[in-house]
N, CA, C and O of each residue as an XYZ file, in Angstrom:
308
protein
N      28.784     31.471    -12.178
C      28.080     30.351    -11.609
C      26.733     30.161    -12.306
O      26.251     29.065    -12.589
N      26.207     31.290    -12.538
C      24.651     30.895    -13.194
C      25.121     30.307    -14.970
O      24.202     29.978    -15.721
N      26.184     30.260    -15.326
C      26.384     29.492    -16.632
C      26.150     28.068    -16.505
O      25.397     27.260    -17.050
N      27.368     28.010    -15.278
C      26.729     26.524    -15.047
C      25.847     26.109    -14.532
O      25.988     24.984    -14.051
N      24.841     26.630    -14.415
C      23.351     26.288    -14.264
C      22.359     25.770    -15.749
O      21.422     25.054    -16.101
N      22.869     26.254    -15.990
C      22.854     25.733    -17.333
C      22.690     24.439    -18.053
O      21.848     23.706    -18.572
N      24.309     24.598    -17.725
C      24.906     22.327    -17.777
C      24.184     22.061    -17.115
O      23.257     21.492    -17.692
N      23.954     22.224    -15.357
C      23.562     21.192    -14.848
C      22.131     21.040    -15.533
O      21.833     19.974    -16.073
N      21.191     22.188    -15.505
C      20.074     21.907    -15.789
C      19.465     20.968    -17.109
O      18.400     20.354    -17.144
N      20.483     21.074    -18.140
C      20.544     20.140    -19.373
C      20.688     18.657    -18.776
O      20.122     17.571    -18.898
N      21.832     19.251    -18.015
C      22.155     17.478    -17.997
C      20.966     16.926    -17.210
O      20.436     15.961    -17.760
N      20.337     17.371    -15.869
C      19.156     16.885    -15.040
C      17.950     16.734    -16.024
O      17.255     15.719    -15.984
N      17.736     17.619    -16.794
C      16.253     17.615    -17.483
C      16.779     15.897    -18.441
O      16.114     14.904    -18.146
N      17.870     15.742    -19.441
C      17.963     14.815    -20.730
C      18.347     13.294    -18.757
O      17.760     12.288    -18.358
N      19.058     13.757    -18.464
C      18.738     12.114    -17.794
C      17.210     11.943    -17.287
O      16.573     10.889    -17.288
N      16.863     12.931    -16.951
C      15.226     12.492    -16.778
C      14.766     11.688    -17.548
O      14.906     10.465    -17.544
N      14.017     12.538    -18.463
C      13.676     12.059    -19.473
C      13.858     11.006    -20.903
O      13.027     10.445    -21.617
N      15.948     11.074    -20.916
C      15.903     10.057    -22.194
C      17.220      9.247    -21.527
O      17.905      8.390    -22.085
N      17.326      9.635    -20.535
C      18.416      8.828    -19.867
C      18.745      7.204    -19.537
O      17.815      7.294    -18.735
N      19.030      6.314    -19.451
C      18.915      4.870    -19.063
C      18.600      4.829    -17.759
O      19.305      5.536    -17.039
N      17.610      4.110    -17.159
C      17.431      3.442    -16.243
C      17.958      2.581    -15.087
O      18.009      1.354    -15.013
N      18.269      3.345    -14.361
C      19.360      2.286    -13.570
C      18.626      1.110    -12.828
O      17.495      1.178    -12.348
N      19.560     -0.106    -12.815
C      18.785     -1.302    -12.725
C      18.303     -1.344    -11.201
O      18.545     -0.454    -10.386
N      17.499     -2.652    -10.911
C      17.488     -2.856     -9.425
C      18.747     -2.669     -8.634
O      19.677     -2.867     -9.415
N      19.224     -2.362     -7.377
C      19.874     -2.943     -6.626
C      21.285     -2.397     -7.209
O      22.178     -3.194     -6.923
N      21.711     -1.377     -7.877
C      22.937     -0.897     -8.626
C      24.194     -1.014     -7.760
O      25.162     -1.349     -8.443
N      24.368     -0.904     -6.954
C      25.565     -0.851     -5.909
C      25.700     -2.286     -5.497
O      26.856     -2.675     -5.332
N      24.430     -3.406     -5.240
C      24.678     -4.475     -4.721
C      24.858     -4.871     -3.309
O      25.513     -5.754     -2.752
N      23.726     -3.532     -2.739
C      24.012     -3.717     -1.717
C      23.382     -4.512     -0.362
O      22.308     -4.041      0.013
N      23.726     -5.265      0.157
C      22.981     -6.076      1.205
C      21.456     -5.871      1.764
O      20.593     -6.739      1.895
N      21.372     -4.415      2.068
C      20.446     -4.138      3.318
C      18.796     -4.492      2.191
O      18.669     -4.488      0.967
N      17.943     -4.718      3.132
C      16.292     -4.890      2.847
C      15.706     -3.588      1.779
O      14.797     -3.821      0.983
N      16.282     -2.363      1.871
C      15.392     -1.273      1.125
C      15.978     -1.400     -0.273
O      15.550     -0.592     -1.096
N      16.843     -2.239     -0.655
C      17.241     -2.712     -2.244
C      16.182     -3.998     -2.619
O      16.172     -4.449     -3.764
N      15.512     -4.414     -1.819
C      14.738     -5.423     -2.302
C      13.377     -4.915     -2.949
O      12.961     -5.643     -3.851
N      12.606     -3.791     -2.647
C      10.952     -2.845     -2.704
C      11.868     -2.506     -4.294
O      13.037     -2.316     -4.626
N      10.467     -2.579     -4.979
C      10.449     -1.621     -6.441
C      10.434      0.040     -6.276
O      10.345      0.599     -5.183
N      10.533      0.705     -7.521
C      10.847      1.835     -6.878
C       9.821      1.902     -8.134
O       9.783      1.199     -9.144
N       8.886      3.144     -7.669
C       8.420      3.664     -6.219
C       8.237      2.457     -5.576
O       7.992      1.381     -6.122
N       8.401      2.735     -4.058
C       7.796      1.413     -3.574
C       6.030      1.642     -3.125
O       5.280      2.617     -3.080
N       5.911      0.354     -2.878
C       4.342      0.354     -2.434
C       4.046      1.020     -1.060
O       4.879      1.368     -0.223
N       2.290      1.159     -0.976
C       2.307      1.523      0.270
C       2.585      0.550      1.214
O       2.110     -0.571      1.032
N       3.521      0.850      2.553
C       3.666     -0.182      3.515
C       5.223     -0.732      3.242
O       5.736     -1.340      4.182
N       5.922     -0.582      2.161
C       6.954     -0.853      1.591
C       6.891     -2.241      1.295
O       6.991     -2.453      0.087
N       6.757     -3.257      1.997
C       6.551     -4.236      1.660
C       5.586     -5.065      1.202
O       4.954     -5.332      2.224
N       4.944     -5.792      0.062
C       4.095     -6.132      0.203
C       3.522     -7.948      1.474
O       2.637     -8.381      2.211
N       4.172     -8.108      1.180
C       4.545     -9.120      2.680
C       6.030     -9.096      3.752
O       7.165     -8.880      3.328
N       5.760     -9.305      4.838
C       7.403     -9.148      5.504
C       8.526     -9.506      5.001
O       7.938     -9.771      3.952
N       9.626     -9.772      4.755
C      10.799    -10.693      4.102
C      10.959    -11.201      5.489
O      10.658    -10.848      6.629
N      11.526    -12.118      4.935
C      12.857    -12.945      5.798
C      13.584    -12.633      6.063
O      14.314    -12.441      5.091
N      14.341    -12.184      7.574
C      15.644    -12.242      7.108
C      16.337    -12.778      8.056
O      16.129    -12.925      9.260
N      17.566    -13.173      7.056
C      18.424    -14.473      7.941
C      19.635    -13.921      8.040
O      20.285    -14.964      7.971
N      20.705    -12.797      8.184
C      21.454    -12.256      8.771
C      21.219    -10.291      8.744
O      20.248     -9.673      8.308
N      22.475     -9.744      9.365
C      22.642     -8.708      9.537
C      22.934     -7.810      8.205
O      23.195     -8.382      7.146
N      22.894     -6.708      8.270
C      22.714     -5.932      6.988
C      24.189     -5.529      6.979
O      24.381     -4.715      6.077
N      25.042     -5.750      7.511
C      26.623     -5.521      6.956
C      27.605     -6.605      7.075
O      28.825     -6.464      6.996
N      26.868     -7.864      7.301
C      27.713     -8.817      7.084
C      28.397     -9.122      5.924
O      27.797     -9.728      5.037
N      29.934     -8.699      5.732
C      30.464     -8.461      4.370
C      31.660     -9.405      5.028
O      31.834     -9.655      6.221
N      32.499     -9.890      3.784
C      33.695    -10.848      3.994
C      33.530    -12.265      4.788
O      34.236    -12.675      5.709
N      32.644    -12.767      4.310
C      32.213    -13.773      4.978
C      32.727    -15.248      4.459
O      32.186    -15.667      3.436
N      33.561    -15.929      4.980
C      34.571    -16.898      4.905
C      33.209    -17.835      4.084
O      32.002    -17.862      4.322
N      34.128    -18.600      2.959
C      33.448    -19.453      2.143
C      32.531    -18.905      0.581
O      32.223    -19.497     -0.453
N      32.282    -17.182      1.192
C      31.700    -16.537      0.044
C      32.580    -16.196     -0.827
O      33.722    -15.931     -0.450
N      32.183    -16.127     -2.334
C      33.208    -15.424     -3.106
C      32.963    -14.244     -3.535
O      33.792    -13.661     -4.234
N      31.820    -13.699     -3.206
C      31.439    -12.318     -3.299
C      31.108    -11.626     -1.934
O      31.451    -12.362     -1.008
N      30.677    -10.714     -1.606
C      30.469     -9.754     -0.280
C      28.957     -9.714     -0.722
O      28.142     -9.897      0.182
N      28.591     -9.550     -1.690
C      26.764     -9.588     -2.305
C      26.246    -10.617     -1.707
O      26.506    -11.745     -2.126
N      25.307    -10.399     -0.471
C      24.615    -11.602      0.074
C      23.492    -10.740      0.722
O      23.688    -10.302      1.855
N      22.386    -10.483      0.104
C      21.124     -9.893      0.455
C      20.675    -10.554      2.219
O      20.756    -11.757      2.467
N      20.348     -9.810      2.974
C      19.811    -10.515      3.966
C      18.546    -11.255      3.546
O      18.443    -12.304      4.181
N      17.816    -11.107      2.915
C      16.516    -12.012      2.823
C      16.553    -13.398      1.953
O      15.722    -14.264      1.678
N      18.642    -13.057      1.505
C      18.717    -14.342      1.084
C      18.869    -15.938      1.442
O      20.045    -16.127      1.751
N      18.085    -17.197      1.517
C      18.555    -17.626      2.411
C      20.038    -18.337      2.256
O      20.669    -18.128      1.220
N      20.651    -19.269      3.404
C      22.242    -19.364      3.323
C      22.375    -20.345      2.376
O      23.388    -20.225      1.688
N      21.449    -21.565      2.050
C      21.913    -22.538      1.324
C      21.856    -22.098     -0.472
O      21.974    -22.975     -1.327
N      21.688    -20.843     -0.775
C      21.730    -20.242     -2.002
C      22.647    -19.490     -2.087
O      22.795    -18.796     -1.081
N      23.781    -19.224     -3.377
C      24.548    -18.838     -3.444
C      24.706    -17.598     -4.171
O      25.813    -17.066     -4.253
């Protein structure tokens, strides 16, 4: 087991450091804490969002994706 301590530790130290960046929001997922930069600020938000539905409203008749941020509003697609 301590061999593979090893790997892992290679592999944790090189994605640190020279690894790619994963983008905003990678999964695509609905809820408000995908919207804050990372780190986020103090307060998390810097003003309140909006929000105009529930954070698991998924399959929603008329959408063609399940990706619908709550702070998005409805007449945007």
């Amino acid at each position: 087991m301590l061999i593979f301590q090893v790997i892992f530790l290679y592999n944790f130290f090189y994605s640190m450091f020279k690894g790619e960046k994963a983008p905003e929001n990678p999964w695509k997922a609905n809820t408000l804490e995908w919207t804050i930069p990372s780190p986020p600020p103090h307060g998390n938000f810097k003003t309140l969002p909006t929000v105009y539905r529930g954070a698991y409203e998924y399959s929603v008749p008329g959408r063609e994706m399940d990706y619908w941020p709550q702070n998005m509003p409805p007449d945007e697609s």
